[in-house]
NUVOKOL-428595 format. One record per residue (C-alpha): residue number from 1; residue in one letter; x, z, y. Coordinates in pm, 1 decimal, padded with zeros to 6 digits. Layout:
<recs>
    n  res         x         z         y
  NUM    A         X         Z         Y
...
</recs>
This chain:
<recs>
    n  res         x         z         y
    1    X   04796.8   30379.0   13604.1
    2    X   04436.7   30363.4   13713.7
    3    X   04186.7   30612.5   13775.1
    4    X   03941.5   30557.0   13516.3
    5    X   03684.9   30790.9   13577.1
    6    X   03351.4   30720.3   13404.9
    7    X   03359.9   30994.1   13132.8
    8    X   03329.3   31263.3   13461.9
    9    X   03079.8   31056.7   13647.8
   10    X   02720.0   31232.2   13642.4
   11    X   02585.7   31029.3   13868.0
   12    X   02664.9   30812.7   14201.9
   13    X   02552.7   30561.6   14453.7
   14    X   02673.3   30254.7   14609.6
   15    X   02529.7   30152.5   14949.7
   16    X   02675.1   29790.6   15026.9
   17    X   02346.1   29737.4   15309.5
   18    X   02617.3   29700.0   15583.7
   19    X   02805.3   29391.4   15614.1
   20    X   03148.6   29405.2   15552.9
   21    X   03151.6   29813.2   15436.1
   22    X   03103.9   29990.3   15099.9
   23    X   03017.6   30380.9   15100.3
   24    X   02941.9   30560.9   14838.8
   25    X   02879.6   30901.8   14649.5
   26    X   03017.2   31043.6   14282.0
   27    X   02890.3   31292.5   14132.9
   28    X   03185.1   31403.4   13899.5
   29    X   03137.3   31698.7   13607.0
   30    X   03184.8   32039.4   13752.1
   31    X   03214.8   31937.9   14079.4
   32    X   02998.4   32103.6   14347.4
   33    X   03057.8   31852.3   14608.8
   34    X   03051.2   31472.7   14596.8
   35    X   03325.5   31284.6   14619.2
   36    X   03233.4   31050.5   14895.3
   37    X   03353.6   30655.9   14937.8
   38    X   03417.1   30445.8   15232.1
   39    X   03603.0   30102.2   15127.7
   40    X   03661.9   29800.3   15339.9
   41    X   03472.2   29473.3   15206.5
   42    X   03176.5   29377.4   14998.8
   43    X   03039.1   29371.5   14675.9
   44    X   02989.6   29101.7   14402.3
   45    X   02665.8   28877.8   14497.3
   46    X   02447.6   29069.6   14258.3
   47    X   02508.7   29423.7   14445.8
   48    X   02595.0   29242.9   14797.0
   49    X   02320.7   29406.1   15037.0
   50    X   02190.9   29663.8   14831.7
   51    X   02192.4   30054.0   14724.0
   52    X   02261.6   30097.0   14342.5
   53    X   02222.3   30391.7   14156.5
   54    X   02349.3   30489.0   13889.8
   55    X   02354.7   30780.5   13616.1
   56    X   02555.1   30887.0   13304.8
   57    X   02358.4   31049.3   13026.6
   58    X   02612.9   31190.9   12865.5
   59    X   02899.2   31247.0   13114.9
   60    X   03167.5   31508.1   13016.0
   61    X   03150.4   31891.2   13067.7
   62    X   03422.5   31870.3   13335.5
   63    X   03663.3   31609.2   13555.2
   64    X   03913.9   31694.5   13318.6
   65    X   04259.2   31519.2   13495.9
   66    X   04119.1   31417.4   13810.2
   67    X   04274.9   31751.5   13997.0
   68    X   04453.4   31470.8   14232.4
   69    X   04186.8   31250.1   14283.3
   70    X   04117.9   31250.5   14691.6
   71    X   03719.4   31385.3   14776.2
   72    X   03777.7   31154.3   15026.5
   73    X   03810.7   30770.5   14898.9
   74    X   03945.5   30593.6   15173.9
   75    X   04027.3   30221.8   15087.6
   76    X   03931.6   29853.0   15004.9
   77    X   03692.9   29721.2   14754.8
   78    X   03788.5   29565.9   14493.9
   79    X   03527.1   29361.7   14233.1
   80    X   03227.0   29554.1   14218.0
   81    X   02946.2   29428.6   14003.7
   82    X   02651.8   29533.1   13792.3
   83    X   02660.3   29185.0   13531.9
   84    X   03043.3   29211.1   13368.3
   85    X   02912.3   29083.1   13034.0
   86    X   03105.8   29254.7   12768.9
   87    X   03091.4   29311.9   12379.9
   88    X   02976.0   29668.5   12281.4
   89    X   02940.3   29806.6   11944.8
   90    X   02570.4   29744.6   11766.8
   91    X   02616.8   30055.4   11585.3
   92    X   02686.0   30416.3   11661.2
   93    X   03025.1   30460.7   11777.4
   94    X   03172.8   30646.0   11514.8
   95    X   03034.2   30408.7   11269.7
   96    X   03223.6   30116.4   11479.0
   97    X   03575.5   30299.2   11432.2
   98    X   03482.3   30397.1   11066.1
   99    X   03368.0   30055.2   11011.1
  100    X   03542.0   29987.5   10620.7
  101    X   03866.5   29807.1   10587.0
  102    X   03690.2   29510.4   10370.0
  103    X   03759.4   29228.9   10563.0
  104    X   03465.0   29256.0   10737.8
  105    X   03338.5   29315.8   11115.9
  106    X   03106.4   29556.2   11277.1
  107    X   02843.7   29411.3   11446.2
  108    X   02836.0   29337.0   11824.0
  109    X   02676.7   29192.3   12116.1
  110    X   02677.4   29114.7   12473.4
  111    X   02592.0   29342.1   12750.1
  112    X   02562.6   29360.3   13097.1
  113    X   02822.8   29645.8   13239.6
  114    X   02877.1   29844.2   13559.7
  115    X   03248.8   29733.0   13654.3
  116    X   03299.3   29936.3   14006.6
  117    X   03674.4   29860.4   14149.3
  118    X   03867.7   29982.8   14458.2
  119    X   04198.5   30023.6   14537.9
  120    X   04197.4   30436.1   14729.2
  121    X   04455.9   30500.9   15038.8
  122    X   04506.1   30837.2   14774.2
  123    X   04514.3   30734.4   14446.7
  124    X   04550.2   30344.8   14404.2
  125    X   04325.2   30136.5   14176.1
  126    X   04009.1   30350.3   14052.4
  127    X   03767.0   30208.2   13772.7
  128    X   03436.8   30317.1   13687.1
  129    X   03297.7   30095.9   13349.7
  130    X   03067.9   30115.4   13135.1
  131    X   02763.1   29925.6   12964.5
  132    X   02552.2   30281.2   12908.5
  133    X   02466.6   30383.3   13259.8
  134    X   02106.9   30379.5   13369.6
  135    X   02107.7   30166.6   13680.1
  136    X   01858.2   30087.4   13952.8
  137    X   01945.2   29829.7   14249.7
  138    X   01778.9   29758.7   14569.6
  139    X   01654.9   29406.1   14706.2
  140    X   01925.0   29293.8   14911.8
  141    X   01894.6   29313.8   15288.5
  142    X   02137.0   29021.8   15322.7
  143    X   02322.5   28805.6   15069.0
  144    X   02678.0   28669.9   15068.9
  145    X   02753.8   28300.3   15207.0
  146    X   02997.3   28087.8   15022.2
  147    X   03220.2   28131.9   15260.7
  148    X   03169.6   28524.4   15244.5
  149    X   03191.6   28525.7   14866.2
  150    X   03546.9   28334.1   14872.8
  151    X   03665.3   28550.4   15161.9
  152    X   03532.1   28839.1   14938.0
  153    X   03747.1   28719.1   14615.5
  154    X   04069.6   28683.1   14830.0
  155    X   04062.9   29032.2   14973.8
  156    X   04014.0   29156.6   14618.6
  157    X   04267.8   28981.3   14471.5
  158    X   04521.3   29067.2   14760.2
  159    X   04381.5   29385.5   14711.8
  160    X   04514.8   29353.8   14319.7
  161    X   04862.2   29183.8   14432.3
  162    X   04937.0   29488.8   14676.5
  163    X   04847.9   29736.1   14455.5
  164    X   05085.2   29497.7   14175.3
  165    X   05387.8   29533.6   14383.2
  166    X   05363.6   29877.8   14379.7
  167    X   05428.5   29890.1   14022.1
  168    X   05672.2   29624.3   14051.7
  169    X   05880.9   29867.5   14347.0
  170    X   05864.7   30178.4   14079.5
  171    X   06065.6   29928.7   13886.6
  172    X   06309.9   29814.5   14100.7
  173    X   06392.5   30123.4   14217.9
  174    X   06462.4   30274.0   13845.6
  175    X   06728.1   29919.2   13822.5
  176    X   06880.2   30013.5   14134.3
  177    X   07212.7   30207.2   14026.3
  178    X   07190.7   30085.4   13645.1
  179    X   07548.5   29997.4   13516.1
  180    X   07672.2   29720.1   13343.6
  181    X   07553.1   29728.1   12993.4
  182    X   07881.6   29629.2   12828.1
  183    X   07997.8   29978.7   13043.0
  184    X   08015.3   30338.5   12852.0
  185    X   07647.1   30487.9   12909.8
  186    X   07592.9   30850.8   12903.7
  187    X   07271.8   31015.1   12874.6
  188    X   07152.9   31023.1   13246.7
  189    X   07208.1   30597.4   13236.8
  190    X   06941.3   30581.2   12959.5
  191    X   06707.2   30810.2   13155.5
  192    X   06721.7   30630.9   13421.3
  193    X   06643.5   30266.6   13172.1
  194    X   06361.3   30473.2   13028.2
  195    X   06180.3   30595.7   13329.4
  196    X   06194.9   30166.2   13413.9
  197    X   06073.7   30093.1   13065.0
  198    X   05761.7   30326.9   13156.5
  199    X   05708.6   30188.4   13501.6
  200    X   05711.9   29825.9   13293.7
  201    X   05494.0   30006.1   13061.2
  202    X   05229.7   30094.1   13345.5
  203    X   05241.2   29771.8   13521.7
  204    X   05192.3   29560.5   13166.9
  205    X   04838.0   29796.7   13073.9
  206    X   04696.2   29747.6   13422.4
  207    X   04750.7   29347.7   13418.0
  208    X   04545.5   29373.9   13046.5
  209    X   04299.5   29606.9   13221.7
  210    X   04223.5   29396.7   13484.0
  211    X   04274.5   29003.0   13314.8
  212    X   04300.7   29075.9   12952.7
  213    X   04511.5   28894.3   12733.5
  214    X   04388.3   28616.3   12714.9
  215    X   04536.7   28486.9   13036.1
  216    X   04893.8   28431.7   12925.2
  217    X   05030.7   28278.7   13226.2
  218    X   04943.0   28540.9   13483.0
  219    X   05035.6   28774.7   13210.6
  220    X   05420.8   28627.1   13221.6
  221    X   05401.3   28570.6   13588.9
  222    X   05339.5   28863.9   13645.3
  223    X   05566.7   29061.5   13420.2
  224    X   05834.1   28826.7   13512.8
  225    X   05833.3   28646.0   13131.1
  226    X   05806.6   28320.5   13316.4
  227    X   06030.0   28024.7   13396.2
  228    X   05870.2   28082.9   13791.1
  229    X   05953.6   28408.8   13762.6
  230    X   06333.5   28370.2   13710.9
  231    X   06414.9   28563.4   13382.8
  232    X   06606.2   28328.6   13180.0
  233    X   06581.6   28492.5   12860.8
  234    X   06249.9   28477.6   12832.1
  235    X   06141.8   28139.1   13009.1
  236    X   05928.9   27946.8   12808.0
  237    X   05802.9   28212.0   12553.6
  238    X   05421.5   28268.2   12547.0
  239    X   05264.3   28565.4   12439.0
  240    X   05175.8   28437.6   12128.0
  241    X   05554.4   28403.8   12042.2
  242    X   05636.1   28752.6   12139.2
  243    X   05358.7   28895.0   11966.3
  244    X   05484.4   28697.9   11646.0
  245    X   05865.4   28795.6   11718.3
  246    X   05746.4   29151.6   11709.0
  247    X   05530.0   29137.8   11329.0
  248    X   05825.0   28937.3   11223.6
  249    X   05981.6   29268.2   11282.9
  250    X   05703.3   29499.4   11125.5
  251    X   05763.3   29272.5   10857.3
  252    X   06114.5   29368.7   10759.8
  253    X   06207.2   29550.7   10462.2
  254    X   06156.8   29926.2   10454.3
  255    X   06452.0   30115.2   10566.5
  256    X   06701.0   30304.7   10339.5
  257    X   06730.8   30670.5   10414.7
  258    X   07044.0   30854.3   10294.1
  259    X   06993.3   31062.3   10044.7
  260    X   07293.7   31294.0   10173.2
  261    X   07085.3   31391.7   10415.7
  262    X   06706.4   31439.0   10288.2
  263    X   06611.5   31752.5   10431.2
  264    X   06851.8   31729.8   10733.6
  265    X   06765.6   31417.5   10903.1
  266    X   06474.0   31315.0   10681.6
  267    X   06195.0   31399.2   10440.1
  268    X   05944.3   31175.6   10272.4
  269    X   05540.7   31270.4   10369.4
  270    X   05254.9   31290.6   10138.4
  271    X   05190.1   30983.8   10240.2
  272    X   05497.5   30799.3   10178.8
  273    X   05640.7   30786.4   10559.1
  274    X   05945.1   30839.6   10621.0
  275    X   05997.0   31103.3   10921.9
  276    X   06268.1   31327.3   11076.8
  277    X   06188.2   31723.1   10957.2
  278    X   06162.1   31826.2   11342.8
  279    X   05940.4   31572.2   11444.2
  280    X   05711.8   31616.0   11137.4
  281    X   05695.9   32031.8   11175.7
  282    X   05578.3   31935.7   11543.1
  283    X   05305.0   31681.8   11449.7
  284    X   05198.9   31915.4   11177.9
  285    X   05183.6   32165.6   11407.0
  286    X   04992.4   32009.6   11687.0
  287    X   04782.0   31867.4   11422.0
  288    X   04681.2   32256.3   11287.4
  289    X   04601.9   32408.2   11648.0
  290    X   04360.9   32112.7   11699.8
  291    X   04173.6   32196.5   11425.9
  292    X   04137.4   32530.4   11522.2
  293    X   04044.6   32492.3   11831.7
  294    X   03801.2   32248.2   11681.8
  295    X   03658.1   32494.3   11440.1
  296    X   03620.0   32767.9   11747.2
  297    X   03397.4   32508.5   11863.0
  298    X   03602.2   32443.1   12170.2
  299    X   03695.3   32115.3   12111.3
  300    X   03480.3   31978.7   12406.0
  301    X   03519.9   32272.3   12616.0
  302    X   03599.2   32048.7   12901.5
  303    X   03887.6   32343.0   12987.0
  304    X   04215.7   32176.7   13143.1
  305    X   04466.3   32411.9   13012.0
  306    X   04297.3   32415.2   12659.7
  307    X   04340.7   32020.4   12676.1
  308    X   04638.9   32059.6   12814.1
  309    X   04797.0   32228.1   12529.8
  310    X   04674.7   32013.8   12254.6
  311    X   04743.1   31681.5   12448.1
  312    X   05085.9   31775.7   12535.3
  313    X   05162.8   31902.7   12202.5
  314    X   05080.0   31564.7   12033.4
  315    X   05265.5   31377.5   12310.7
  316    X   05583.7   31601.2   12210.0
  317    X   05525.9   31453.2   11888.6
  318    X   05484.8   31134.7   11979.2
  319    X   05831.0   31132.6   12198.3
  320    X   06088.7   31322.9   11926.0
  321    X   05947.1   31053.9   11654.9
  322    X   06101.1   30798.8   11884.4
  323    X   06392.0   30969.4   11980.9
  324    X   06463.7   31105.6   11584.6
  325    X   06303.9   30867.1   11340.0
  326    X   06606.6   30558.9   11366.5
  327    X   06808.4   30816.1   11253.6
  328    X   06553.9   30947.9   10939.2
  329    X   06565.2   30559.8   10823.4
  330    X   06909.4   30532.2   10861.7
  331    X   06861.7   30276.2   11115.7
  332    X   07208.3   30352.1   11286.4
  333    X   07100.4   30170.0   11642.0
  334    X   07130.7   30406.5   11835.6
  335    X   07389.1   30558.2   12087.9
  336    X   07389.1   30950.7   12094.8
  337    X   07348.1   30974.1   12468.1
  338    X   07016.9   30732.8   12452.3
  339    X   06896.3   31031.3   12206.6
  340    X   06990.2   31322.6   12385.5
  341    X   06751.6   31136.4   12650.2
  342    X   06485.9   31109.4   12441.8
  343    X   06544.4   31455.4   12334.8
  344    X   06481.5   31533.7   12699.1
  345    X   06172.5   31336.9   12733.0
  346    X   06059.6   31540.5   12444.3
  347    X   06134.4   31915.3   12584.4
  348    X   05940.9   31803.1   12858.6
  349    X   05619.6   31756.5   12679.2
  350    X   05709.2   32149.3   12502.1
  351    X   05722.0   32251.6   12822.8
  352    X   05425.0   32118.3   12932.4
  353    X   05258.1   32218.3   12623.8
  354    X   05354.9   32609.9   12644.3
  355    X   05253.4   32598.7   13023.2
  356    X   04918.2   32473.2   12913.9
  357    X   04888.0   32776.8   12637.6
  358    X   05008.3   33015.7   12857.4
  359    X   04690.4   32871.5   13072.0
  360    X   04452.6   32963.1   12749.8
  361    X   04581.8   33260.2   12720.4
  362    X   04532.7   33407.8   13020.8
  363    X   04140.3   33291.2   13002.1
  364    X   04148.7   33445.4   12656.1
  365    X   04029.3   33112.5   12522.3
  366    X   04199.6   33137.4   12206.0
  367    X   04202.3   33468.2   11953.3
  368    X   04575.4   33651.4   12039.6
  369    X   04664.7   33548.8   11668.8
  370    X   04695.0   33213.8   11740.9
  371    X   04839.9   33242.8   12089.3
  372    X   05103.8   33425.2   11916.7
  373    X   05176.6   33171.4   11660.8
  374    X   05158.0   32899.9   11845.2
  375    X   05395.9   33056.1   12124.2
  376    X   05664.0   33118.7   11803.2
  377    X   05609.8   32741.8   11686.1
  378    X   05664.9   32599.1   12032.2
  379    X   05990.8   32831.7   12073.9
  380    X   06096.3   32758.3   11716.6
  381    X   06017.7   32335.5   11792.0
  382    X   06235.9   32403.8   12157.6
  383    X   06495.0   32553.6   11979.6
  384    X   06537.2   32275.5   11744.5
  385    X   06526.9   32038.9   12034.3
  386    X   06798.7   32181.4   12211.9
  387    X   07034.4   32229.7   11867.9
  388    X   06965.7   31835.3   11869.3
  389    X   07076.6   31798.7   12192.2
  390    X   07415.6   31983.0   12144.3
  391    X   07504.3   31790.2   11824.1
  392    X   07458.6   31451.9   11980.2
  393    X   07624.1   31516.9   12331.3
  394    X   07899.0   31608.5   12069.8
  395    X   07903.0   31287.7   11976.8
  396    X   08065.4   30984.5   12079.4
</recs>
């Protein structure tokens, strides 16, 4: 996935005065030093031969997730422009996402927005966007030719397809090895198919990242939907069709749970869901230590372990209701090895989640009460996880 890092900017610069070079500085939250840029290539035509500047009034406390991300940018430029016209909200963010479910819209507009692209030696394609930085450009001590400008477009789209069949390699190499799918599959088979459905996963967001959807063609080229692109089964369909396959399959009647086994495999929420017990005590869970940490006030802390904790905790949630919730509606798709892999995915997240608490602890972040209960909840929520895990490798 890309580096989107415009939340941590503070501030930065851009000098594209030199033909056929881009450097650059980023000041990033909590960081003494400036990360410092030097990409191969130009610029857009409206930043080609100048210095922009550029500063974020309300960056984040801290680079929170950018511990990998190279002080160094080595690389090549991709599009970098000051006039991406975008919508953006005409009223106050949380007004936008609270807008009221009546049918109507909140109001928008069009904006200008900072769109600054490159594809790093270190960390692959980086983005910096937004329409709410204060910007000041330079005349231009030169300006691109025609022939510049389309020389400029190529190496940014090369730039694109390279970085594109990188993603495409992380898949191929999780097919390599796969068995037959008529053949028995055990639970290190379905791994292996989920670790490819992520890499498709990564490679479908950064095509909508970079084209949106609204170019369906590249969009199936790409992902290999296409008649060009060989795949038989899907040839022909456009993304409208898939898109209406899948609500004709939100649109199917609600499943049946068994009521054998309501308080083993399912209960009912307050809100009507249905929802494996496990998977509900974790979201529950995760859902209460958020709020207190929100209460304590340290909900924007900026601290990695503290964000850590609560991320991975909701992400453990988010992986045992897709490994346990066919079974709380009865669904009876699928095979117990492709849970027991799901399981896995799952324990990984709890691990995750009690390193990051263990990392609040130690900093004293958190009052020892709720270390301690959350520390019994996370063993309780493991436990359960690896009872699950027993029962269905038990299975055949």
């Amino acid at each position: 996935m890309a580096f989107r890092i415009h939340d941590s900017v503070v501030r930065g610069e851009i000098d594209n005065r030199a033909r056929g070079i881009v450097r650059g500085r980023l000041w990033l939250a909590g960081q003494p030093e400036p990360v410092r840029m030097e990409l191969q290539g130009n610029a857009m035509p409206d930043l080609a031969g100048c210095l922009l500047t550029f500063v974020n009034s309300q960056p984040a406390e801290s680079a929170a997730g950018l511990d990998s991300f190279d002080p160094m940018q080595r690389g090549c430029a991709g599009d970098l422009t000051a006039s991406r016209r975008v919508r953006v909200p005409g009223v106050p963010l949380e007004e936008f996402l609270n807008w009221p479910k009546d049918g109507t819209r909140p109001p928008t507009h069009w904006a200008n927005c900072l769109y600054l692209e490159w594809f790093s030696e270190a960390n692959g394609r980086v983005v910096i966007e937004s329409a709410d930085f204060e910007l000041k450009i330079s005349e231009p001590e030169w300006r691109l030719t025609p022939d510049e400008e389309s020389q400029r477009a190529g190496q940014a789209a090369a730039a694109m397809e390279e970085f594109m069949k990188k993603l495409t390699a992380a898949i191929e190499e999780q097919q390599r090895g796969q068995k037959d799918p008529e053949a028995d599959w055990d639970e290190h088979d379905y791994e292996r198919l989920l670790k490819e459905s992520d890499a498709r996963t990564d490679k479908f967001a950064e095509l909508l990242d970079k084209y949106g959807d609204a170019d369906e063609e590249k969009l199936a080229k790409e992902m290999g939907w296409s008649a060009e692109a060989g795949d038989e089964e899907t040839a022909g369909f456009s993304v409208e069709e898939m898109n209406q396959t899948a609500e004709g399959a939100l649109s199917e009647p609600p499943p049946v749970p068994d009521p054998a086994r309501e308080g083993i495999d399912w209960i009912r929420t307050a809100e009507g869901e249905i929802c494996h017990p496990l998977q509900q005590r974790c979201f529950d869970s995760a859902m209460k230590f958020w709020q207190q940490v929100d209460e304590l006030g340290l909900d924007d802390s900026g601290d990695t372990d503290l964000e850590q904790f609560l991320g991975e905790f909701q992400s453990a949630s988010a992986k045992l209701a897709g490994a346990l919730n066919g079974i709380a509606e009865n669904r009876g798709l699928e095979a117990p090895a492709f849970i027991v892999a799901c399981l896995k995915r799952a324990l990984h997240h709890l691990h995750q989640t009690q390193a990051g608490l263990e990392g609040v602890a130690r900093k004293q972040l958190l009052p020892p009460p709720i270390v301690t209960e959350a520390r019994q909840e996370l063993f309780a929520i493991r436990e359960g996880v690896l009872k699950l895990m027993d029962e269905f490798r038990g299975r055949k």
